[in-house]
MDAnalysis code that builds the backbone (N, CA, C; Angstrom):
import MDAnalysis as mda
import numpy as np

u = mda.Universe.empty(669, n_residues=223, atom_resindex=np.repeat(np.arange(223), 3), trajectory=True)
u.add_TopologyAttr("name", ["N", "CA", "C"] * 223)
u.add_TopologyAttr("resid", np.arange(1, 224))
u.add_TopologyAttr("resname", ["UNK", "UNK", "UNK", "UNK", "UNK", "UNK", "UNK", "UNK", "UNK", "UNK", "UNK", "UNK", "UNK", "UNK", "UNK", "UNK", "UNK", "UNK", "UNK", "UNK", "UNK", "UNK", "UNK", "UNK", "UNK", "UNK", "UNK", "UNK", "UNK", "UNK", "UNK", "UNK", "UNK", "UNK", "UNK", "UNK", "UNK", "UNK", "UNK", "UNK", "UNK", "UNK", "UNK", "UNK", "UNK", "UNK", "UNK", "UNK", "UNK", "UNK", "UNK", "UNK", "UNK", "UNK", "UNK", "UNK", "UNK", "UNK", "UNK", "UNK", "UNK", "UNK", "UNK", "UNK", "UNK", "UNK", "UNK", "UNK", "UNK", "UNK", "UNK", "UNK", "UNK", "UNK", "UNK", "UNK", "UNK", "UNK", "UNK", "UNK", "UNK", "UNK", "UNK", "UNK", "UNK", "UNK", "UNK", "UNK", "UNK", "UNK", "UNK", "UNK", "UNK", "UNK", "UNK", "UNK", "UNK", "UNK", "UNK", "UNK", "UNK", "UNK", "UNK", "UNK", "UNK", "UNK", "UNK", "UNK", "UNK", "UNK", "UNK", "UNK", "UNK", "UNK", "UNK", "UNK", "UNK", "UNK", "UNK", "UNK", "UNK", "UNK", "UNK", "UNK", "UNK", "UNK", "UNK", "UNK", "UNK", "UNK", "UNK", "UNK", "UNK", "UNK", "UNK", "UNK", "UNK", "UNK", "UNK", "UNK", "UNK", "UNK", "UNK", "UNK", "UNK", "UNK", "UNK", "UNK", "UNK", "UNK", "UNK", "UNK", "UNK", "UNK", "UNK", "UNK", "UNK", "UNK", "UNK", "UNK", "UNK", "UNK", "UNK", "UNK", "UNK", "UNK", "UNK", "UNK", "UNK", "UNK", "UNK", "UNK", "UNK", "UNK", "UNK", "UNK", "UNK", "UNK", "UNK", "UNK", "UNK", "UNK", "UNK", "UNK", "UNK", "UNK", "UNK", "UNK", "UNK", "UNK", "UNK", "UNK", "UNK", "UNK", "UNK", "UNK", "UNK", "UNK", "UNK", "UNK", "UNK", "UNK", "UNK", "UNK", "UNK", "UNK", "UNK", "UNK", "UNK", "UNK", "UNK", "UNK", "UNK", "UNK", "UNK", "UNK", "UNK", "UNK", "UNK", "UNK", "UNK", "UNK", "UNK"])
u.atoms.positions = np.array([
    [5.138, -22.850, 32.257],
    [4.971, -21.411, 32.485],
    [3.744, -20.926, 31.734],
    [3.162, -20.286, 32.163],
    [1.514, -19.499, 31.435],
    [2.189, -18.812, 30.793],
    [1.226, -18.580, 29.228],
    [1.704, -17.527, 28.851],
    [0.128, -17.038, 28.321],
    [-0.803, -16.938, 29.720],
    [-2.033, -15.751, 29.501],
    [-1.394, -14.276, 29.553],
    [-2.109, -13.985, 28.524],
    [-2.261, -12.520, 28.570],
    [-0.618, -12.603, 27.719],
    [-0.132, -13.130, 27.033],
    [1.022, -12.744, 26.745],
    [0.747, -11.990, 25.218],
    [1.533, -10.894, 25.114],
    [1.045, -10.081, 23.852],
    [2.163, -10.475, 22.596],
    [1.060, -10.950, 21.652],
    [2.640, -11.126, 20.413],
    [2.176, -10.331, 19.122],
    [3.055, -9.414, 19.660],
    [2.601, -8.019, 18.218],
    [4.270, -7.389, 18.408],
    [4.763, -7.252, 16.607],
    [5.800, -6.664, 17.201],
    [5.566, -5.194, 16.960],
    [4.515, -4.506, 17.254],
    [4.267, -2.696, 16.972],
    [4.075, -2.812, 18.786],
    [5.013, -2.206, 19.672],
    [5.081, -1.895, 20.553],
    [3.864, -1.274, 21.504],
    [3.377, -1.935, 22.275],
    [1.941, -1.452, 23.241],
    [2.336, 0.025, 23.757],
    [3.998, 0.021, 24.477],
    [3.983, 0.940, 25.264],
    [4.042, 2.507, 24.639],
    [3.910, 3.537, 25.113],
    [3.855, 4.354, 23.907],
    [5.430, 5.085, 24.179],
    [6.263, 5.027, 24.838],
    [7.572, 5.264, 24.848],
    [8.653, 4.697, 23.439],
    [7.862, 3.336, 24.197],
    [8.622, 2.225, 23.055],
    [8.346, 2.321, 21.356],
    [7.239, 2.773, 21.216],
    [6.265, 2.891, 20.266],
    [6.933, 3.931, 19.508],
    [7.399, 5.242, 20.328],
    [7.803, 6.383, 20.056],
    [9.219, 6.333, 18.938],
    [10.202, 5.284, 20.108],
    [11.562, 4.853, 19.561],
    [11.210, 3.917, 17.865],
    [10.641, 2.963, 18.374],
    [10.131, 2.005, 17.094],
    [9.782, 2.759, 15.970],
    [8.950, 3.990, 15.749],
    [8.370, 4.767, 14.617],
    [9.725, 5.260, 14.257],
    [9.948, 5.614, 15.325],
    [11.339, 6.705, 14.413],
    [12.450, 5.747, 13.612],
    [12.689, 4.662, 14.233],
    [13.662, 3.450, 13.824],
    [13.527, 3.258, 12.278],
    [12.175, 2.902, 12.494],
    [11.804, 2.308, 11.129],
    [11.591, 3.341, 10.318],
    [10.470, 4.532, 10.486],
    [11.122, 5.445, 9.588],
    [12.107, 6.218, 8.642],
    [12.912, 6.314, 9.580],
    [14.783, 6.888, 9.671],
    [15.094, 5.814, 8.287],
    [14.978, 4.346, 8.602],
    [15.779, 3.540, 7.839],
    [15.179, 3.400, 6.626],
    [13.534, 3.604, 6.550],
    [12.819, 3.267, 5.735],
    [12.987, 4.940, 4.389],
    [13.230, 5.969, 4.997],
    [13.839, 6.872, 3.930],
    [14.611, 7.043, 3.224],
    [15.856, 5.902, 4.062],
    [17.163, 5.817, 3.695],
    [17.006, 5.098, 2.588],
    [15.994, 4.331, 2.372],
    [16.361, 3.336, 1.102],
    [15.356, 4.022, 0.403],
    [14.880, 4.926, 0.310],
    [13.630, 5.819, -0.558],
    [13.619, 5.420, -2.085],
    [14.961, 5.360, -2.414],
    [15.973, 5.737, -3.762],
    [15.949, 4.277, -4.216],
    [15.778, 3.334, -3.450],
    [16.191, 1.679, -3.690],
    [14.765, 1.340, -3.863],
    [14.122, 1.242, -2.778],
    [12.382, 0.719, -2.740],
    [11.666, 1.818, -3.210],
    [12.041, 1.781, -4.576],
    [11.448, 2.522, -5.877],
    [9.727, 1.648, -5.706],
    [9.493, 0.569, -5.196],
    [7.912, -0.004, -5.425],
    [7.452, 0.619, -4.791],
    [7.472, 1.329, -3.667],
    [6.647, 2.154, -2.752],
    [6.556, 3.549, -3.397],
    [5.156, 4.252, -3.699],
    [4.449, 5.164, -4.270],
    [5.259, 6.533, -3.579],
    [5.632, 6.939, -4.411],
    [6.002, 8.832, -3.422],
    [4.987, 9.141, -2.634],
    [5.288, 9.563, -1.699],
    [4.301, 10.674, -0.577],
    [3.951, 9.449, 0.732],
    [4.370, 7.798, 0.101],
    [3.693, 7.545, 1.308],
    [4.057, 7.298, 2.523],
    [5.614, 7.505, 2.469],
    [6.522, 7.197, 3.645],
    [6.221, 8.751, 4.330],
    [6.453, 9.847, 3.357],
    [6.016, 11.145, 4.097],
    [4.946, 11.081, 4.753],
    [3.551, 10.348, 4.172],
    [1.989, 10.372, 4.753],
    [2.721, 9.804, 6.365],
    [3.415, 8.291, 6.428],
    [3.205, 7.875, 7.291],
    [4.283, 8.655, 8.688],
    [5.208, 9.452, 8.103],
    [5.845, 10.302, 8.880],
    [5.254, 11.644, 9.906],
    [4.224, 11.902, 8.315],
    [2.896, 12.943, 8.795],
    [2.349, 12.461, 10.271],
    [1.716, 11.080, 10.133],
    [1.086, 10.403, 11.309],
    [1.681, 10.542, 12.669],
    [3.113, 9.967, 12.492],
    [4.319, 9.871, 13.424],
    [4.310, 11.033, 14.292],
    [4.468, 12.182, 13.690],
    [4.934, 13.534, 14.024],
    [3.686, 14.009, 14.329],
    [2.361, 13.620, 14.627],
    [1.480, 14.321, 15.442],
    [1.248, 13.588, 16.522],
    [1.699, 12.215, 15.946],
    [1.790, 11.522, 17.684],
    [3.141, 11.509, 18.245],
    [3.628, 11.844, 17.716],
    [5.369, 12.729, 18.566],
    [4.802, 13.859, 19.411],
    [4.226, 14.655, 19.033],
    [3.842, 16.157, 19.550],
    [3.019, 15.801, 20.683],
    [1.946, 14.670, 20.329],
    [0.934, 14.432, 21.630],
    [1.881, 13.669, 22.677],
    [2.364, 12.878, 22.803],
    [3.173, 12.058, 23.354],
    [3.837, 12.873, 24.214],
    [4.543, 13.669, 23.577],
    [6.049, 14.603, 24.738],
    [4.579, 15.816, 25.289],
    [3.847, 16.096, 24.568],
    [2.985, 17.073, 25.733],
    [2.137, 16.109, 26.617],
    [1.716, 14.822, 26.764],
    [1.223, 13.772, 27.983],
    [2.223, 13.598, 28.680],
    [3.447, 13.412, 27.878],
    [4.539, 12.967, 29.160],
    [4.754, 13.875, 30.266],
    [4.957, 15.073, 29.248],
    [5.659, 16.314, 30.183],
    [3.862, 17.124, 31.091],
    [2.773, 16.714, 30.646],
    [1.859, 17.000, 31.346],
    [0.523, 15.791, 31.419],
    [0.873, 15.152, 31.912],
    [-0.074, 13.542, 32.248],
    [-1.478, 13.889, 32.184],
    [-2.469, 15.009, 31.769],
    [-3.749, 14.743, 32.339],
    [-4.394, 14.057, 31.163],
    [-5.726, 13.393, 31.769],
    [-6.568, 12.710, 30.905],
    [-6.856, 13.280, 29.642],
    [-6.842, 14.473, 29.241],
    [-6.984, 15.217, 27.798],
    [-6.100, 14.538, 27.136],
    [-4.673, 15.086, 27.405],
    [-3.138, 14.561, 26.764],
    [-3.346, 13.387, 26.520],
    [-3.269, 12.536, 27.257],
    [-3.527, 10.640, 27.329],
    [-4.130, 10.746, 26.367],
    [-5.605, 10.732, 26.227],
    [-6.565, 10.533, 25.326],
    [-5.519, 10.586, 24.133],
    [-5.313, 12.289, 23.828],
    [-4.718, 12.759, 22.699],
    [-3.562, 11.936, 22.059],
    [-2.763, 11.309, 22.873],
    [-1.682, 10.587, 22.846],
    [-2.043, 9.122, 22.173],
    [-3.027, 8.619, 22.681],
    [-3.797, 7.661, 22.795],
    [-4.366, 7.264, 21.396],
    [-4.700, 8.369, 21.305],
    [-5.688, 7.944, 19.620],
    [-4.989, 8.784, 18.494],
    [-3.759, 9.344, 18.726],
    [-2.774, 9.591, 17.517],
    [-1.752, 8.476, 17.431],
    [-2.040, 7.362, 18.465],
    [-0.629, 6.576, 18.513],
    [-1.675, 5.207, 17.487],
    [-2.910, 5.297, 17.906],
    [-3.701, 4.117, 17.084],
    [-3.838, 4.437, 15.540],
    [-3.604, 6.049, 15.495],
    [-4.183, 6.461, 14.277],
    [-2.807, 6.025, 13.149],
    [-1.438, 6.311, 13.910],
    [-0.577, 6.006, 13.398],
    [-0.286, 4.507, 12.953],
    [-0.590, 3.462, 14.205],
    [-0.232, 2.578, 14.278],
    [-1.109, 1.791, 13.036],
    [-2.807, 2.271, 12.311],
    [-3.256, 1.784, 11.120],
    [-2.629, 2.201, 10.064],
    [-2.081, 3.061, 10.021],
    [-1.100, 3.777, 8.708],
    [0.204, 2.502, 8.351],
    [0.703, 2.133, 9.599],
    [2.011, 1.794, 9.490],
    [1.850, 0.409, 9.205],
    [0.411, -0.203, 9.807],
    [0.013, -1.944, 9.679],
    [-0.550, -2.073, 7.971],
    [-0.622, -0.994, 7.581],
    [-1.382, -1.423, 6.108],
    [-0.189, -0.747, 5.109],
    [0.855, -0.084, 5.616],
    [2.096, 0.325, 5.185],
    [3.279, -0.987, 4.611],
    [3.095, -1.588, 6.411],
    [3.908, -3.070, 6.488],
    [3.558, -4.064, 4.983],
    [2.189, -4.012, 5.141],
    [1.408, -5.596, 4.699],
    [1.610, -5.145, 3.367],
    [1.726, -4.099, 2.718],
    [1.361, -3.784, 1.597],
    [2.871, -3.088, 0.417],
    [3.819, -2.760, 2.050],
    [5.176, -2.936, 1.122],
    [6.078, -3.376, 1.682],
    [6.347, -3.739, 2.758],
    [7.647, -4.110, 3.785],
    [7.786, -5.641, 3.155],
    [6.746, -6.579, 2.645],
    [6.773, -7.869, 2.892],
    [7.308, -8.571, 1.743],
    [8.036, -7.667, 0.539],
    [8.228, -8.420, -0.687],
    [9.518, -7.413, -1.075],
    [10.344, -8.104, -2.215],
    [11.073, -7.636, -2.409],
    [11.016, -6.290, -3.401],
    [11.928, -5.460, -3.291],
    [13.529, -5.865, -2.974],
    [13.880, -5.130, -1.092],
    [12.564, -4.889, -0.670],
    [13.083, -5.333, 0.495],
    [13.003, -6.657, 1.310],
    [14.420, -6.393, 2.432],
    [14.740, -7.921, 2.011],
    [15.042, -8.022, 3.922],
    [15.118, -9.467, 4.368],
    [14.941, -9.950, 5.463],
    [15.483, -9.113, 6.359],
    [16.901, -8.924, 5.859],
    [17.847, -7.762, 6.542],
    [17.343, -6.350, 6.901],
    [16.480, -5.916, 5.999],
    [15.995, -4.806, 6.303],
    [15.043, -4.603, 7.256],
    [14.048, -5.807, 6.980],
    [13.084, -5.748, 8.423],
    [13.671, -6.220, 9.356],
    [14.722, -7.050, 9.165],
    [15.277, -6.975, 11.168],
    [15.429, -5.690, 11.780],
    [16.287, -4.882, 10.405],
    [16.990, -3.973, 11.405],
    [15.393, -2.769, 11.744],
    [14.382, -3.053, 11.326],
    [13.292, -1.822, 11.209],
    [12.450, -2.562, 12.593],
    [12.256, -3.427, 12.482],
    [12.056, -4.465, 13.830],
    [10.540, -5.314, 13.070],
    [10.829, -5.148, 11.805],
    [9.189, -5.817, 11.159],
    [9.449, -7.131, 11.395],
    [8.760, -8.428, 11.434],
    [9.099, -9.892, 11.720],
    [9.061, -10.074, 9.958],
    [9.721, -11.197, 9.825],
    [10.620, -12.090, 8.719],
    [9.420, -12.984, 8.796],
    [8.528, -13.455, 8.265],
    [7.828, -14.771, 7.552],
    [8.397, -15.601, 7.063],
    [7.928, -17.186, 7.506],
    [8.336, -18.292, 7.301],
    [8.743, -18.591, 5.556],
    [10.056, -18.945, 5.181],
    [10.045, -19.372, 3.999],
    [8.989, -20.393, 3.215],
    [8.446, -20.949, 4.108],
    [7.103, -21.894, 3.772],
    [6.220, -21.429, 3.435],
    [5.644, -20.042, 3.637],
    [4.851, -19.340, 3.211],
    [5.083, -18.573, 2.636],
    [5.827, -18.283, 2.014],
    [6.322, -17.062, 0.736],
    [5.041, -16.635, 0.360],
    [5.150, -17.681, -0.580],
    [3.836, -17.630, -1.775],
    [2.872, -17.458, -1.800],
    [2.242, -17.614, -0.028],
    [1.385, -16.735, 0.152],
    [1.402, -15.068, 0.585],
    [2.331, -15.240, 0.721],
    [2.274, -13.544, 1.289],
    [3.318, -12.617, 0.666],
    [4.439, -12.932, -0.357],
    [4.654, -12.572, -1.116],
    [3.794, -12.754, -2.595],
    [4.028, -11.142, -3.631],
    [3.395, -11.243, -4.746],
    [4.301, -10.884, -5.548],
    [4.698, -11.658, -6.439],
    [5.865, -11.716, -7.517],
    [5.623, -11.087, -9.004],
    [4.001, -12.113, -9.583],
    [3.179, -11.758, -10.382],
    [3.564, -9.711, -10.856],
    [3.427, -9.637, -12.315],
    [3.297, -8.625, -12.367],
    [1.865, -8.285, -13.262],
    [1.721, -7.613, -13.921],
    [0.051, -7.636, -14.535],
    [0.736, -6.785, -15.703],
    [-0.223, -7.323, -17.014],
    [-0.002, -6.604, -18.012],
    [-1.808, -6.203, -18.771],
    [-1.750, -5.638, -19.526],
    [-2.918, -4.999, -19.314],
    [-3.244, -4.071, -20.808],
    [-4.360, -4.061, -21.571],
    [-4.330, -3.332, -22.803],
    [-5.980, -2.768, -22.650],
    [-6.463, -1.338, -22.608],
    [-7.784, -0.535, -22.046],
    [-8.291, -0.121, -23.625],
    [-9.581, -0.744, -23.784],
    [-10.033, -0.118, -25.394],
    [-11.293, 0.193, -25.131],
    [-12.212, 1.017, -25.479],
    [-13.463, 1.492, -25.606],
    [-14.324, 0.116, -25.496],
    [-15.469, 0.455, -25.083],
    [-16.308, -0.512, -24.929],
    [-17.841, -0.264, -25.660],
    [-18.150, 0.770, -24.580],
    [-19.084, 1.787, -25.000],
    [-19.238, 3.427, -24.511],
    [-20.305, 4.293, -25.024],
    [-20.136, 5.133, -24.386],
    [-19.756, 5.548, -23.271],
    [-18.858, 6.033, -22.854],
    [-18.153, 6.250, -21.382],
    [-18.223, 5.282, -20.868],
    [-17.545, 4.264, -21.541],
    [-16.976, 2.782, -20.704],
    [-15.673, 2.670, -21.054],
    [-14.597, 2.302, -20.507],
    [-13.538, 1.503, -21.072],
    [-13.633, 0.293, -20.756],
    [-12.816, -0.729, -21.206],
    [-12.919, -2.301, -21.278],
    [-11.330, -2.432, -20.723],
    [-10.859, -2.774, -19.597],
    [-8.965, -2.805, -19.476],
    [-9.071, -4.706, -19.090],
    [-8.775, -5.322, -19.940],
    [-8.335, -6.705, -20.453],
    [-6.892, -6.954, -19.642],
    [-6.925, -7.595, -18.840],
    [-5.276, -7.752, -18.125],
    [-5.515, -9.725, -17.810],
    [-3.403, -9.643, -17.893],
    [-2.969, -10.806, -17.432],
    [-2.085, -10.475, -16.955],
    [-1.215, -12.254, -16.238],
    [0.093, -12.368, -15.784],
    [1.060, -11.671, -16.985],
    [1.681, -10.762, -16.845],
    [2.763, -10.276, -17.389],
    [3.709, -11.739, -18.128],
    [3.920, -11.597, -19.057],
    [4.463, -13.001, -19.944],
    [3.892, -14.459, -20.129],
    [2.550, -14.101, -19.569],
    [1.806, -15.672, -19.747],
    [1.001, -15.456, -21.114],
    [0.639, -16.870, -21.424],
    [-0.005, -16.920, -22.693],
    [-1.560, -17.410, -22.166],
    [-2.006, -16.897, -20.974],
    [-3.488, -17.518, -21.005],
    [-3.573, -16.023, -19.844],
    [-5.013, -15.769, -19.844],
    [-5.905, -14.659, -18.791],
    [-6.072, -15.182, -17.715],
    [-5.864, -16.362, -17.030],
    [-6.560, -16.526, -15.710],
    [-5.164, -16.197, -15.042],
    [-6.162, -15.659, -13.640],
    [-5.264, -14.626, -13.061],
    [-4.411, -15.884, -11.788],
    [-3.783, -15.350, -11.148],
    [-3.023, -16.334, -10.283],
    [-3.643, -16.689, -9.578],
    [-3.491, -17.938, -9.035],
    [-4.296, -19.038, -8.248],
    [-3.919, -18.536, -6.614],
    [-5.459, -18.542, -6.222],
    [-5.861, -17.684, -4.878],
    [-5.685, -16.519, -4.851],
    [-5.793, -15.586, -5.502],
    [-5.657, -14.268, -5.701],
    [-6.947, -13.418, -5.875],
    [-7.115, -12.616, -5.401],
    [-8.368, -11.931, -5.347],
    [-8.767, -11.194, -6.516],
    [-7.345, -10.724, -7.007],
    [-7.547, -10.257, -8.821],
    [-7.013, -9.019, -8.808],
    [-6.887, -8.010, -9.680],
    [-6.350, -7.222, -9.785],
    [-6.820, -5.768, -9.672],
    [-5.519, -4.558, -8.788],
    [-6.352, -3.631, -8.552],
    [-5.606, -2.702, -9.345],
    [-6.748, -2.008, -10.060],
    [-6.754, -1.468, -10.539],
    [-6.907, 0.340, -10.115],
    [-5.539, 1.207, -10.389],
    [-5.841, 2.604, -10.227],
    [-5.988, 3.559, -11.242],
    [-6.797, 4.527, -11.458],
    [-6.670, 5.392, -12.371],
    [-6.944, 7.118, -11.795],
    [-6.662, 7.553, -13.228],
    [-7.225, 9.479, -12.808],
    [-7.546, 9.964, -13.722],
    [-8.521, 10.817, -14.025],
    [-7.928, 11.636, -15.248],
    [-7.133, 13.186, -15.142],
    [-6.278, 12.835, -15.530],
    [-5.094, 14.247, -15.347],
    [-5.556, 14.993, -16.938],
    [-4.695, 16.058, -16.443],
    [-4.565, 17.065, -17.565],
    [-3.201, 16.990, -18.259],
    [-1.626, 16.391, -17.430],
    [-0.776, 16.058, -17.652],
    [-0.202, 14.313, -17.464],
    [0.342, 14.096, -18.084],
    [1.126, 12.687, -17.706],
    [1.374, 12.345, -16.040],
    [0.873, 11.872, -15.106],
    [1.475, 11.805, -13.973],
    [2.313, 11.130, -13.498],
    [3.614, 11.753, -12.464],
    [4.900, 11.676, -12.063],
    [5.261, 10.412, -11.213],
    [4.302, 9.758, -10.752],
    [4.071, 8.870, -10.527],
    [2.875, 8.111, -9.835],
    [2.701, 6.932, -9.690],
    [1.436, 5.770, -9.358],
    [0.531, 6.538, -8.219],
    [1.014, 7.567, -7.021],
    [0.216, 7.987, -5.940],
    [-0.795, 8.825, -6.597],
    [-0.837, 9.352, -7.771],
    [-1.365, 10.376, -8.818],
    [-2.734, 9.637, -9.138],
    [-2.686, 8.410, -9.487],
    [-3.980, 7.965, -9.459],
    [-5.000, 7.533, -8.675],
    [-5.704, 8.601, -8.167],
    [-6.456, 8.194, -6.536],
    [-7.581, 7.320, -7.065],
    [-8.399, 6.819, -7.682],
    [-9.228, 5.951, -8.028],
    [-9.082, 4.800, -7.832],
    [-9.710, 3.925, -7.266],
    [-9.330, 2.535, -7.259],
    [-10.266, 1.405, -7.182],
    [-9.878, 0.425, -8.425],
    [-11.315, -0.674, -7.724],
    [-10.452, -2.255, -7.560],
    [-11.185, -3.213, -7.560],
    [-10.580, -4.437, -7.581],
    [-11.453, -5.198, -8.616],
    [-11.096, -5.576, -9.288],
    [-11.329, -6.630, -10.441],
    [-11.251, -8.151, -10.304],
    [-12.000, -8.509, -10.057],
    [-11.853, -10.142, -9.984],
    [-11.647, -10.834, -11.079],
    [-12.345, -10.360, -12.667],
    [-11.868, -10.676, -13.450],
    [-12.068, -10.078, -14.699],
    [-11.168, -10.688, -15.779],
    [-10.867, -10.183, -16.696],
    [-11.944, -10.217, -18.285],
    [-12.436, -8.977, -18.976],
    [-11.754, -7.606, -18.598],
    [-12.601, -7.192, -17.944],
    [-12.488, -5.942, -17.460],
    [-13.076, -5.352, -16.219],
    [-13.413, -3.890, -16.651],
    [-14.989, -3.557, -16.659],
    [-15.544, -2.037, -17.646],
    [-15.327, -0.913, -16.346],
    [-14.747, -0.132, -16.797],
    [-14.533, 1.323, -15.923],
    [-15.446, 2.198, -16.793],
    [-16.421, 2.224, -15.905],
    [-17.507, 3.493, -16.126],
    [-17.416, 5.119, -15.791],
    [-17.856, 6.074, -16.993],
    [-17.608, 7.470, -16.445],
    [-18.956, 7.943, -16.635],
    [-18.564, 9.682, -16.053],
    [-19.659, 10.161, -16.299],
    [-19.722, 11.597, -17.771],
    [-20.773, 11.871, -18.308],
    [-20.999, 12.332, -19.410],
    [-19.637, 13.697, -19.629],
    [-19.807, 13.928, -18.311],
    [-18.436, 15.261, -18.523],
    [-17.074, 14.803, -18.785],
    [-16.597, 13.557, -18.508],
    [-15.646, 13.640, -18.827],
    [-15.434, 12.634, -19.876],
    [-16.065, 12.495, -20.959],
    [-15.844, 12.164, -22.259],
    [-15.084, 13.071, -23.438],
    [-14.144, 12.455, -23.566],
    [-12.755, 12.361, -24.304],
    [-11.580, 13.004, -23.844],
    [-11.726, 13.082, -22.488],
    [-10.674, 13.636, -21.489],
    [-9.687, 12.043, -21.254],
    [-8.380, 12.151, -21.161],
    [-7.424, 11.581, -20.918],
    [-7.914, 10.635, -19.637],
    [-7.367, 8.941, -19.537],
    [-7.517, 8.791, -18.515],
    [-6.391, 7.815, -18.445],
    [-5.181, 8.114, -17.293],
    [-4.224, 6.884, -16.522],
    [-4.596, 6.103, -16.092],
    [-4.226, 4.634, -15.953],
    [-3.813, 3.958, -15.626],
    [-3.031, 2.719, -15.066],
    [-3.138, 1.969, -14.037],
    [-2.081, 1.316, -13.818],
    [-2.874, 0.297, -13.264],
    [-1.772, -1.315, -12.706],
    [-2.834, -2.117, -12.065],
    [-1.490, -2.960, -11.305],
    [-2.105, -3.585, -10.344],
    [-1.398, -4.611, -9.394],
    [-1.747, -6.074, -9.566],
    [-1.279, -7.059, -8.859],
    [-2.032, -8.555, -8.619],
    [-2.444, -7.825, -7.473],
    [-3.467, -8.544, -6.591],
    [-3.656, -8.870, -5.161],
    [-4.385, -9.944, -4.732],
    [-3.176, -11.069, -3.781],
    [-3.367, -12.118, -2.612],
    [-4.418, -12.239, -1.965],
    [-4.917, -13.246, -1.311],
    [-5.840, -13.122, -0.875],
    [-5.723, -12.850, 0.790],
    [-4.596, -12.591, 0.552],
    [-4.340, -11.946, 2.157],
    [-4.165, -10.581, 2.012],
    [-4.689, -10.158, 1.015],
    [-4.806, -8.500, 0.837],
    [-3.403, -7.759, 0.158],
    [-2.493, -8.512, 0.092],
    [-0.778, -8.172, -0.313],
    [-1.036, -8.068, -2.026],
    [-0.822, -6.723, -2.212],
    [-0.348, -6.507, -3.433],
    [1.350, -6.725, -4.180],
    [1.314, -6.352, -5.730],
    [2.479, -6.883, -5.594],
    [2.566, -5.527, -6.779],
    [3.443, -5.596, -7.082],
    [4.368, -4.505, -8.191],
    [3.411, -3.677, -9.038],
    [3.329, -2.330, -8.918],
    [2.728, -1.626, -9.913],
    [2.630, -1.746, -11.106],
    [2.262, -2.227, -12.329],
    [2.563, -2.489, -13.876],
    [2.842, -0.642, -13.848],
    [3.594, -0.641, -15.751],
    [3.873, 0.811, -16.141],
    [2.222, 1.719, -16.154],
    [2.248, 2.368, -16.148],
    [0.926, 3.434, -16.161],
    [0.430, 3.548, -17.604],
    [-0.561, 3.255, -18.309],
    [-1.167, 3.866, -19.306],
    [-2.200, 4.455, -19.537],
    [-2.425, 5.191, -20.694],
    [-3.596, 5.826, -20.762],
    [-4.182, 5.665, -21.856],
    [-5.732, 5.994, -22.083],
    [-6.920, 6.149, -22.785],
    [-7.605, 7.542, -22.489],
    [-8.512, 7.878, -23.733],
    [-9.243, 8.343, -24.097],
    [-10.542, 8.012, -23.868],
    [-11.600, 8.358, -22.719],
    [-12.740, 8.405, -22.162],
    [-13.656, 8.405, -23.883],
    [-14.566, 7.327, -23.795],
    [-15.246, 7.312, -25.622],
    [-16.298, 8.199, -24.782],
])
């Protein structure tokens, strides 16, 4: 039997299907909000945000088919569908969510043979001291290892920060972000914000782009 042209994606082409699938996984994916504490506040809302403007385009193409609608339908369902593919890769694929959960959300289960690549277990530990003028120096390892080199095939660690005026409530708070290949790694500022507070936090990341567990958040003092 041919199988040209056969499509193997499980994010649904059709946009009916597509419609049911968002909401599925959504619905279930709130339900455990309280459990999959690793996923950052706001981002299941961001990706709900997405959902619900291609909900709106969708039922106005259905209920009125012209080429405007389509379009509209069309490129809120793609816009969604990058939200939800870098959503998947980046929290669906490690624990503590767990096989059971992506069946029932319809995400595919990865081969136990490949864990280790596409799960990230690693946690990062990490100590930020002055370097030089408006530099910090943030020195990180494997969380309980006694040596700095970072995990084997790993792209290295990403690093987020902010500077707040208060403690922030949690990890989405730090919009800054770089990747560190290695250790330690100088975060440069600029002249204004010397001796202003600065958070941060850091991840591993795979070389398949999969991060793994937020370390606790700390902060420094901009020299």
């Amino acid at each position: 039997m041919s199988t040209l042209g056969k499509r193997n994606d499980y994010i649904p082409a059709n946009a009916g299907e597509f419609h049911e699938f968002m909401s599925n996984l959504l619905n279930y994916a709130e339900s455990k909000s309280t459990v999959w504490t690793h996923i950052p506040a706001g981002l299941i809302d961001s990706l709900r945000a997405k959902y619900n403007v291609f909900s709106v385009a969708y039922h106005t193409a259905f209920a009125s088919p012209t080429p405007a609608h389509n379009l509209a339908r069309n490129e809120a369902k793609a816009e969604t569908t990058r939200e939800l593919r870098a959503f998947v890769k980046q929290y669906l694929h490690f624990a503590p969510v767990t096989n059971v959960d992506r069946l029932k959300m319809g995400v595919p289960n990865h081969s136990t043979i490949r864990t280790n690549h596409i799960e990230v277990h690693e946690m990062v530990d990490f100590l930020v001291s002055p370097s030089a003028i408006r530099q910090l120096s943030v020195d990180f390892w494997i969380h309980g290892a006694d040596h700095k080199a970072k995990p084997s095939r790993y792209d290295g660690a990403v690093i987020i920060w902010a500077i707040l005026e208060n403690p922030p409530s949690d990890h989405s708070q730090l919009v800054c972000h770089a990747l560190a290949s290695r250790t330690p790694f100088k975060l440069n500022f600029d002249e204004s914000e010397r001796r202003k507070k600065v958070y941060l936090a850091l991840a591993w990341q795979n070389a398949r782009g999969i991060k793994g567990e937020w370390s606790d958040i700390k902060a420094a003092y901009v020299p």
